[in-house]
C-alpha positions in Angstrom: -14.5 13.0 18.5 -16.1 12.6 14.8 -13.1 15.7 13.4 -10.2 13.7 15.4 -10.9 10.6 13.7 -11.5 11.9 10.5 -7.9 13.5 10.5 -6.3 10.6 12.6 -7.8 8.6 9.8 -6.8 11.0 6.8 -3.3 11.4 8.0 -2.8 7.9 8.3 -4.1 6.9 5.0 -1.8 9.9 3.2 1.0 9.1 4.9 0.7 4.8 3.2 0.0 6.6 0.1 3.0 8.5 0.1 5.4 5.8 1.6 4.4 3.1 -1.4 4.2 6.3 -3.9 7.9 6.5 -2.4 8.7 2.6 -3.2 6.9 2.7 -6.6 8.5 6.4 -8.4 11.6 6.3 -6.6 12.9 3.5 -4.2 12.4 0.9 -7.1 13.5 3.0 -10.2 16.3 3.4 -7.9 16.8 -0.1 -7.4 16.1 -1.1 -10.9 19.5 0.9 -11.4 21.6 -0.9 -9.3 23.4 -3.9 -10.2 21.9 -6.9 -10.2 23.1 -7.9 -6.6 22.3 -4.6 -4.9 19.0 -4.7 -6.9 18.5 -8.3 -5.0 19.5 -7.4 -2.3 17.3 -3.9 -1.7 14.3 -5.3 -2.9 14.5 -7.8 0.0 15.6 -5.6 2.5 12.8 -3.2 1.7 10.0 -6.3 1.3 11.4 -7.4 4.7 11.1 -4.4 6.4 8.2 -3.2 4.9 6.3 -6.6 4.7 6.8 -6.4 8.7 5.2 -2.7 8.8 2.3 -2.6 5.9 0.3 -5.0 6.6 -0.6 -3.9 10.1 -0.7 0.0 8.5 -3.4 -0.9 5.5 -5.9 -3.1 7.9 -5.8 0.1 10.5 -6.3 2.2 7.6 -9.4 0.1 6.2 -10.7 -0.3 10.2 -10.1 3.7 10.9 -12.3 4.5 8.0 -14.6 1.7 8.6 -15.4 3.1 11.7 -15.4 6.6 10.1 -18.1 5.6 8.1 -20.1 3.9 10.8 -19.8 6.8 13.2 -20.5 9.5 10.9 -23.5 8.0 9.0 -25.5 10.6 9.4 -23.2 13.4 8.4 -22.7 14.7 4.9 -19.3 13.1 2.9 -20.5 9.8 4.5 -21.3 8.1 0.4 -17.5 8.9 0.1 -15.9 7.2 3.5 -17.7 4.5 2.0 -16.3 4.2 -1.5 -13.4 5.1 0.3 -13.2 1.9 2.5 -14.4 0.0 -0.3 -11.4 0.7 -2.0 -9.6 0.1 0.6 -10.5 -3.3 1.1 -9.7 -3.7 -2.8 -6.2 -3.3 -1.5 -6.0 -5.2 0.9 -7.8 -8.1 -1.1 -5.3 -7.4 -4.1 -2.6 -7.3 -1.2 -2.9 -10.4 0.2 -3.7 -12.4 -3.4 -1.4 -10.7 -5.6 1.7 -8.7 -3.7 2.2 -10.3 -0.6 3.1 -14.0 -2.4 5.6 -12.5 -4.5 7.2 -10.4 -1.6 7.3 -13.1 0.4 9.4 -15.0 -2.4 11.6 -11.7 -3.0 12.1 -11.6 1.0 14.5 -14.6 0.9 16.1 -13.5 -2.3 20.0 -13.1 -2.3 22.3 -13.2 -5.6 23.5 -16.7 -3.9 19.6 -18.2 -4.2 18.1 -16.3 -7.0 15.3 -17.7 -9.3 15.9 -17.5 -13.0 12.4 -15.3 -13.5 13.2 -13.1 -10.7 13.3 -10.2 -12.6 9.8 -11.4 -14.5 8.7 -11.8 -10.9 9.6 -7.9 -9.6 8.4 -6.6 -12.6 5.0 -8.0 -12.3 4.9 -6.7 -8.2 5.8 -3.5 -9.6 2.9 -4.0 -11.9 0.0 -4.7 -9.1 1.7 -2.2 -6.7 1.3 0.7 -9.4 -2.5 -0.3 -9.7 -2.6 -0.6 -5.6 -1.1 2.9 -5.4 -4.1 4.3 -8.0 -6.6 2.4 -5.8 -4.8 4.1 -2.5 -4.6 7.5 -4.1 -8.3 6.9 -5.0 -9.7 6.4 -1.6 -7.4 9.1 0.2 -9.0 11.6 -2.0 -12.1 10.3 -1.3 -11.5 10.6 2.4 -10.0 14.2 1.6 -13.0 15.5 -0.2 -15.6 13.6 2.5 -13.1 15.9 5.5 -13.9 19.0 3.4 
């Protein structure tokens, strides 16, 4: 039961780290090409669409290797779950402080309502979400190494 969880738990947490590698190196250097309206316009969709999704997918991450951690106390890797969930809280606490504020601005954002700093304003998401996709990348190695 321990090994299904651990790879249930592992899979889950590489898969987020690839989907907001994804928005970070490509969807939003792809947006950032875009004209300003398209720009607008795919940032909102994608906040939307993921704001609906993430938030749901980084708790179950941080509970999955919560309970990794619990259930496998007394096996060896355990130092490294935790870290590994400590980390992951980080996000979530940077998340929720940080990101979700200005993506729940962007969400709304057409080229019909647009704030005169909005491009101030993506820039510094980008900003936190490159240092929440180091602190992701951190813990699934963690949880990687703890596996092996």
């Amino acid at each position: 039961m321990l090994n299904a969880l651990e790879v249930f738990t592992t899979v889950s947490v590489g898969l987020m780290v690839g989907v907001e590698f994804s928005v970070a190196f490509v969807m939003n250097p792809i947006f950032n090409g875009l004209p300003d309206d398209s720009a607008v316009r795919a940032r909102a969709h994608g906040g939307r669409m993921l704001g609906a999704v993430m938030p749901f997918w980084y708790i179950g991450s941080l509970v999955l290797s919560a309970v990794w951690a619990f259930a496998g106390w007394d096996h060896p890797g355990t130092g490294l779950v935790v870290i590994a969930v400590a980390l992951l809280l980080v996000s979530v606490i940077m998340s929720i402080l940080l990101l979700v504020p200005i993506n729940n601005k962007g969400k709304t954002w057409t080229p019909d309502n647009l704030p005169d700093d909005w491009k101030q304003q993506a820039n510094r998401w980008d900003r936190f979400h490159y240092v929440r996709v180091a602190i992701i990348i951190g813990a699934f190695t963690l949880l990687v190494t703890a596996v092996a």
